[in-house]
DSSP file (Angstrom, degrees, kcal/mol; ACC not computed):
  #  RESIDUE AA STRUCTURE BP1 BP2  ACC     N-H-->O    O-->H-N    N-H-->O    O-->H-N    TCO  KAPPA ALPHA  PHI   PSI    X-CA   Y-CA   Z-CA
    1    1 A X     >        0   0    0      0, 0.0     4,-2.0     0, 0.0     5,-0.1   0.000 360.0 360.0 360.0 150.9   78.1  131.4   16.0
    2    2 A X  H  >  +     0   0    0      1,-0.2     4,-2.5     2,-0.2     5,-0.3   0.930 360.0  57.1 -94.7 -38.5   75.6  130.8   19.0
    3    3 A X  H >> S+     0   0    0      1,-0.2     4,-3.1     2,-0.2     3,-0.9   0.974  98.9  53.5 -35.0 -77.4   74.3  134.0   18.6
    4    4 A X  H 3> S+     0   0    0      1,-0.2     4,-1.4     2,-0.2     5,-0.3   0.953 109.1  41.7 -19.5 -72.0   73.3  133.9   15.5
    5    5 A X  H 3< S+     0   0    0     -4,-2.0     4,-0.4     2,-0.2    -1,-0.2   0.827 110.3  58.5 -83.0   0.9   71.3  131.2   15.3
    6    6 A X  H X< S+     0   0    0     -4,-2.5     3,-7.5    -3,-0.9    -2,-0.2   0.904 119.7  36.4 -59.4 -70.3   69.6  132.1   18.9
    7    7 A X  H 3< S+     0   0    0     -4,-3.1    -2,-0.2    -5,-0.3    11,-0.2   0.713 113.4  58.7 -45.1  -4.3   68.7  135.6   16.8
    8    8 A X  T 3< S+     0   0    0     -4,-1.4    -1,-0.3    -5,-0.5     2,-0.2   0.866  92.2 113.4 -98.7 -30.9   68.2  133.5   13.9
    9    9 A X  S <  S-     0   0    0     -3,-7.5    -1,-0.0    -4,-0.4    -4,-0.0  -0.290  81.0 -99.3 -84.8 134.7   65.5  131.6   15.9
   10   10 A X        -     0   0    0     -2,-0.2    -1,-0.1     1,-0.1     2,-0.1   0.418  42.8-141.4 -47.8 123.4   61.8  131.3   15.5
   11   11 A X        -     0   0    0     -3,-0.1    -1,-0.1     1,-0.1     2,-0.1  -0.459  18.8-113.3-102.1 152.5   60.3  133.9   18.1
   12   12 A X    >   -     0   0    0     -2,-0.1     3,-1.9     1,-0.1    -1,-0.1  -0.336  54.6 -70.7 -88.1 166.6   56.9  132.8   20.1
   13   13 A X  T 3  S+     0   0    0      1,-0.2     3,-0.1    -2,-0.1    -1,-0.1  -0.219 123.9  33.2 -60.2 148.4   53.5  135.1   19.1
   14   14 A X  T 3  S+     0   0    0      1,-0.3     2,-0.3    -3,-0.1    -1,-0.2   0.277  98.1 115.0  83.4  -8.8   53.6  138.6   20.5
   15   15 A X    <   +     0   0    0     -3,-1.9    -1,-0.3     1,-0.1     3,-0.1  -0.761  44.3 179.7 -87.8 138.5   57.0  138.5   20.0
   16   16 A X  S    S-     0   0    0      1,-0.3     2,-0.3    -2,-0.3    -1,-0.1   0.581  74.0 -16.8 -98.1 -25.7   59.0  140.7   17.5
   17   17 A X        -     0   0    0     -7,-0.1     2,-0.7     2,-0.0    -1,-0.3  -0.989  65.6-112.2-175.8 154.0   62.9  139.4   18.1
   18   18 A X        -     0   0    0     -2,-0.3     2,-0.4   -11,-0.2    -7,-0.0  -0.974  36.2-148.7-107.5 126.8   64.7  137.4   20.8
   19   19 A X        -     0   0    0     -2,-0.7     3,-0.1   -13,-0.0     5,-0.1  -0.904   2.5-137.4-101.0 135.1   67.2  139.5   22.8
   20   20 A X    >   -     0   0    0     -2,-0.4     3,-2.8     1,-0.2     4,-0.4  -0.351  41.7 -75.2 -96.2-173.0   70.1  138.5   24.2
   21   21 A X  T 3  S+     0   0    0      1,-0.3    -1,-0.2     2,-0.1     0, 0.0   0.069 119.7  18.4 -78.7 176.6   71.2  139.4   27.2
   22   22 A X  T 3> S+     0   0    0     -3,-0.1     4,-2.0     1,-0.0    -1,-0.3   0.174  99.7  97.1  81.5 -29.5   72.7  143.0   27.5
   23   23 A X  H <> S+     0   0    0     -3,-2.8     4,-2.1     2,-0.2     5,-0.3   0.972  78.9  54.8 -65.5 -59.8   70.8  143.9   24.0
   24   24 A X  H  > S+     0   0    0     -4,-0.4     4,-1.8     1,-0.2     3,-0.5   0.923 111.4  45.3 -61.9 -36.7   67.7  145.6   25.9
   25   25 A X  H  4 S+     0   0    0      1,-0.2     5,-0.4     2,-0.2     4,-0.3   0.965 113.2  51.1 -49.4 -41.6   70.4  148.1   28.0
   26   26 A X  H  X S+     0   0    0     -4,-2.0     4,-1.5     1,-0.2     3,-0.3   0.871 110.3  46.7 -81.0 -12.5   72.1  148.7   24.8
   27   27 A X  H  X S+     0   0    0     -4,-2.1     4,-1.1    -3,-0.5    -1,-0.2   0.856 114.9  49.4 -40.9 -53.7   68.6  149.7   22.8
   28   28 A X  H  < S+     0   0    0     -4,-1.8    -1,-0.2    -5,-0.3    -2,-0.2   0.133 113.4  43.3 -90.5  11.8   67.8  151.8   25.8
   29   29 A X  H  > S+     0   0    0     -3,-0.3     4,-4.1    -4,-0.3     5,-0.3   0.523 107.4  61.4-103.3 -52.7   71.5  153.6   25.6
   30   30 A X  H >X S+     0   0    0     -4,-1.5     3,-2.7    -5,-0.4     4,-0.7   0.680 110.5  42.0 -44.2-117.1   71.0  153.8   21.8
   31   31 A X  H >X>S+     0   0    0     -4,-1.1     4,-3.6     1,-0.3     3,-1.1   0.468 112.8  49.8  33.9 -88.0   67.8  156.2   22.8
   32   32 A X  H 3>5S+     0   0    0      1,-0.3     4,-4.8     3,-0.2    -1,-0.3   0.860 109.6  46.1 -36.8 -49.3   69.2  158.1   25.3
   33   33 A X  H <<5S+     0   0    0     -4,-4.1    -1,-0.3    -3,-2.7    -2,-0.2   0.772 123.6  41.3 -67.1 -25.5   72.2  159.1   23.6
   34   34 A X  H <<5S+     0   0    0     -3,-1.1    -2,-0.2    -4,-0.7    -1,-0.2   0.916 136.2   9.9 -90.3 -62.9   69.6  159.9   20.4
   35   35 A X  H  <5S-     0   0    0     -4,-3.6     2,-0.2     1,-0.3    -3,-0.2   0.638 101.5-104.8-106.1 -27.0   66.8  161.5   22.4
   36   36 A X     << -     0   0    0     -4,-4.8     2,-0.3    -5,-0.5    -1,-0.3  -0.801  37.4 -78.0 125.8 158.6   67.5  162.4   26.4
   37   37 A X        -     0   0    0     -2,-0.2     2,-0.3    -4,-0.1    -1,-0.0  -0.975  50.7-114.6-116.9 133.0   66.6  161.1   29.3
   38   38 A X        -     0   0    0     -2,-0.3     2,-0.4     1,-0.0    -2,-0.1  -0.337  28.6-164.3 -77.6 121.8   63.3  161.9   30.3
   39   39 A X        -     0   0    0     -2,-0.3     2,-0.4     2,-0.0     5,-0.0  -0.956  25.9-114.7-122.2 124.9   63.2  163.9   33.1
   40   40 A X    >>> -     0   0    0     -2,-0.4     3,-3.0     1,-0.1     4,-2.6  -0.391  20.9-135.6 -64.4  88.4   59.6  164.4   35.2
   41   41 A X  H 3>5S+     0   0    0     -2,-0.4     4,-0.8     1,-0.2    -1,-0.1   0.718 109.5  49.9 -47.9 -20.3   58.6  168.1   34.8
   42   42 A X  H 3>5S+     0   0    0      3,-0.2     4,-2.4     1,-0.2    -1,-0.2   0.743 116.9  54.8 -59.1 -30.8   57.5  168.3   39.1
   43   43 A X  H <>5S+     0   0    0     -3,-3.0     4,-1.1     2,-0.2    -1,-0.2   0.914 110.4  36.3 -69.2 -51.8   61.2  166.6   39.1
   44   44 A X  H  X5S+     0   0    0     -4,-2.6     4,-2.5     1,-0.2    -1,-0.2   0.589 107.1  60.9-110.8  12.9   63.0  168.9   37.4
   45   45 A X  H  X<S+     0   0    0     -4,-0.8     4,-2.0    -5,-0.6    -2,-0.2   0.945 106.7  55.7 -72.5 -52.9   61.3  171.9   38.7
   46   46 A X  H  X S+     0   0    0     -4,-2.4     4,-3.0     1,-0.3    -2,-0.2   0.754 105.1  57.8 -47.5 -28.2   62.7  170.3   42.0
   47   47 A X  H >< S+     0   0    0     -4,-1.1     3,-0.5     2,-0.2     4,-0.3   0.997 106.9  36.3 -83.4 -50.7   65.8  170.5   40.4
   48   48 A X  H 3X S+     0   0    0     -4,-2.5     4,-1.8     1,-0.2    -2,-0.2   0.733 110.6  60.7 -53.3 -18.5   66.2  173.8   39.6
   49   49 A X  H 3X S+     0   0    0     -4,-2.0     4,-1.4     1,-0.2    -1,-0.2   0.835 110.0  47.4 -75.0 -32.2   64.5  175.2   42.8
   50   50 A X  H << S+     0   0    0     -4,-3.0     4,-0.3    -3,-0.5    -1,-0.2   0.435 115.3  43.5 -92.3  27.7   67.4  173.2   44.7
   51   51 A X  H  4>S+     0   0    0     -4,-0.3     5,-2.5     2,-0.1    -2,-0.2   0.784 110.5  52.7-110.8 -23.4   70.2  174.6   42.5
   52   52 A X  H ><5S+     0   0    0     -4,-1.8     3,-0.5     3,-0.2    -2,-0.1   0.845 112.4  50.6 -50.1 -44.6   68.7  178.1   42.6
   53   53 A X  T 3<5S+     0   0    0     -4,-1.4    -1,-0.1     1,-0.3    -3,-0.1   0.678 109.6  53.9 -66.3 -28.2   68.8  177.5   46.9
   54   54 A X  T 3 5S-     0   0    0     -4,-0.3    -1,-0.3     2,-0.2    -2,-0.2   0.331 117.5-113.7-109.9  17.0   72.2  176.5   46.6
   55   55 A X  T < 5 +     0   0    0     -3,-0.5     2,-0.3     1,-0.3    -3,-0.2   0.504  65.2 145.8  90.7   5.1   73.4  179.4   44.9
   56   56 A X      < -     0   0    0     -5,-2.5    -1,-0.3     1,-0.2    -2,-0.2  -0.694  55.1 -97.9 -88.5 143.1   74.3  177.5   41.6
   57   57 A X        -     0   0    0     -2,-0.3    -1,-0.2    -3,-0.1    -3,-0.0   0.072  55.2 -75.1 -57.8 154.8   74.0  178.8   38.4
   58   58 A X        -     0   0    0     -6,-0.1     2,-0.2     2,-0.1    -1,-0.1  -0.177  42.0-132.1 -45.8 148.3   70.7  178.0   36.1
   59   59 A X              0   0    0     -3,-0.1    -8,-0.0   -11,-0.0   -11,-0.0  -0.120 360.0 360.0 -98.8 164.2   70.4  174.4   34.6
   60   60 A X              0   0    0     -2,-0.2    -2,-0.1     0, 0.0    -1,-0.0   0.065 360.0 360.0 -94.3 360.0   69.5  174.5   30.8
């Protein structure tokens, strides 16, 4: 399988693993789904101040 022996293959220094493509999105889904997406507290003060304006109930 060509995968395999790409992952299989010797990675250059600084490297930890070769990923192929699509593997870093699905690391960084893996994450999210675990952990969040990381929301900017100035950001999501802006977000509740325009859901407050618009008469929608409070955010969690």
């Amino acid at each position: 399988d060509l995968v395999k022996v790409i992952k299989g293959s010797k990675t250059r220094p600084g490297f930890k693993e070769i990923l192929i493509p699509g593997e870093p999105e699905y690391l960084t889904e893996k994450v999210r789904l675990r952990d969040g997406i990381y929301v900017p507290e100035k950001t999501w003060e802006e977000i509740v101040n325009l859901a407050k304006k618009l008469g929608l109930s409070q955010i969690p």
